[in-house]
C-alpha positions as CSV (number, residue, x, y, z in Angstrom):
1,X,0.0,0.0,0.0
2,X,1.5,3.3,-0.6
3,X,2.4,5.5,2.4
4,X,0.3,8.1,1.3
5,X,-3.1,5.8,0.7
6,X,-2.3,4.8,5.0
7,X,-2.7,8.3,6.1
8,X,-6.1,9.8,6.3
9,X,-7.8,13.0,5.2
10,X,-7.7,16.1,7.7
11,X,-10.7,18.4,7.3
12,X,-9.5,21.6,6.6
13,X,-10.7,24.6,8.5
14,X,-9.2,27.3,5.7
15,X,-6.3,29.8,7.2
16,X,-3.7,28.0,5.3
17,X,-2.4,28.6,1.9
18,X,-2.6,26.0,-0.8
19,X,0.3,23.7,-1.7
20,X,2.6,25.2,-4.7
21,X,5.7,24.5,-6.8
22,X,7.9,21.8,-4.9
23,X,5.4,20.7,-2.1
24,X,3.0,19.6,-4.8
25,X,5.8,17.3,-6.9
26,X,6.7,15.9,-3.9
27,X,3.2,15.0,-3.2
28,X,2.6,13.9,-6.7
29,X,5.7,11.8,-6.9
30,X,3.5,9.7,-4.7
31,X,0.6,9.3,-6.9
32,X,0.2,7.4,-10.0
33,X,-1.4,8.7,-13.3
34,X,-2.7,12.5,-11.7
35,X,-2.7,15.8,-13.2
36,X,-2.0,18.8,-11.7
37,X,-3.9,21.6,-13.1
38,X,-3.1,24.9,-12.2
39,X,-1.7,23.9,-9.1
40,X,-5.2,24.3,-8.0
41,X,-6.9,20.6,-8.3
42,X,-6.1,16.8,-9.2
43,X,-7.5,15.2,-12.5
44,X,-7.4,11.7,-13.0
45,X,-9.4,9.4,-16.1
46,X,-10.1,5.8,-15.1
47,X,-11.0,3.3,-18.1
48,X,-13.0,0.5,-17.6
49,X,-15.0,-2.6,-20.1
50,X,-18.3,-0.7,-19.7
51,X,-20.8,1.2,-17.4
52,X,-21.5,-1.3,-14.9
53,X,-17.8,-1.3,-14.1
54,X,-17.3,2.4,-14.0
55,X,-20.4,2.6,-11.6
56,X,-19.4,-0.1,-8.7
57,X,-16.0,2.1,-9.4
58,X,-17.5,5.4,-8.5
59,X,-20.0,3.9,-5.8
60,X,-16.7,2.8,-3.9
61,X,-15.2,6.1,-4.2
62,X,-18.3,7.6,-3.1
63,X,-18.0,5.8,-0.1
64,X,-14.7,6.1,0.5
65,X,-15.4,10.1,0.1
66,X,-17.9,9.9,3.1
67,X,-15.8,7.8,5.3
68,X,-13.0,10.4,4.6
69,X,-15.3,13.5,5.2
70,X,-13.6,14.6,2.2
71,X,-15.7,14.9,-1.3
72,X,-14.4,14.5,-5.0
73,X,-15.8,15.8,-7.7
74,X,-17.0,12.9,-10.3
75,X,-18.0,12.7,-13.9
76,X,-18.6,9.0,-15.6
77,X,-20.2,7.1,-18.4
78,X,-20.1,3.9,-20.0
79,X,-16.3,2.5,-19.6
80,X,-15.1,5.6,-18.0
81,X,-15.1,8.0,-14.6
82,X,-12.9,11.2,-14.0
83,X,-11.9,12.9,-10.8
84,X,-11.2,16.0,-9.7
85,X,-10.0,16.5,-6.3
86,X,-9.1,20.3,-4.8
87,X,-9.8,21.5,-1.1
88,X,-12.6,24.0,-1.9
89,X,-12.2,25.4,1.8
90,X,-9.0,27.2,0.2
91,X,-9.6,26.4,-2.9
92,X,-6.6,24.8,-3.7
93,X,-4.6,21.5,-2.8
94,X,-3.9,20.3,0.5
95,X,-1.7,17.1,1.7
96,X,-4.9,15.5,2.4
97,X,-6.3,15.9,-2.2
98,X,-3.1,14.0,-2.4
99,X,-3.8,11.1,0.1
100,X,-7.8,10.6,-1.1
101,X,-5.8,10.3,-4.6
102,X,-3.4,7.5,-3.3
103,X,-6.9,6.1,-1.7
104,X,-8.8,6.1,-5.0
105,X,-5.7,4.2,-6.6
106,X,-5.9,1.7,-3.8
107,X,-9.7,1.1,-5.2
108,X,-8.9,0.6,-8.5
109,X,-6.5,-1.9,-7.8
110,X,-8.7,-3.9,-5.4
111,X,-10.8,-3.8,-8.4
């Protein structure tokens, strides 16, 4: 299991200042297959054989999203699901975008 995919995600109560520059490629070092866009959120695109799959996919993210406390944003359709995960309390990223990411991986391999 990756290190960050042990860790759980810390509600953030704003006051901080998202992550930037070398804290986030450290972070994403850690991650497999996610985009950093804007150095503001995390994009990833799953593929699966068709909608069924991509369903029980994003029904076990949902509900690893509300054991977390901690909500991605998700768009699927037959054989496919994208997530986008940002910390809209500061809107940007946090350490804790980066471990639901690691999480979500963990899924799809379990898959």
């Amino acid at each position: 299991m990756n290190e960050l995919a042990s860790r759980e995600c810390v509600p953030c109560r704003g006051g901080v200042p998202p992550l930037k520059g070398e804290e986030i490629q450290k972070l994403l070092s850690q991650v497999s297959g996610w985009e950093v866009v804007n150095e503001h959120h995390l994009s990833k695109a799953y593929k699966f054989e068709d909608f069924q799959e991509a369903q029980a996919f994003v029904d076990r993210v949902g509900n690893l999203a509300e054991e977390q406390g901690h909500h991605p944003d998700i768009c699927f359709g037959w054989g496919r699901a994208e997530i986008t995960i940002w910390t809209h309390k500061i809107d940007g990223l946090t350490e804790s975008d980066f471990v639901l990411a690691a999480k979500i991986d963990e899924l799809e391999r379990r898959q």
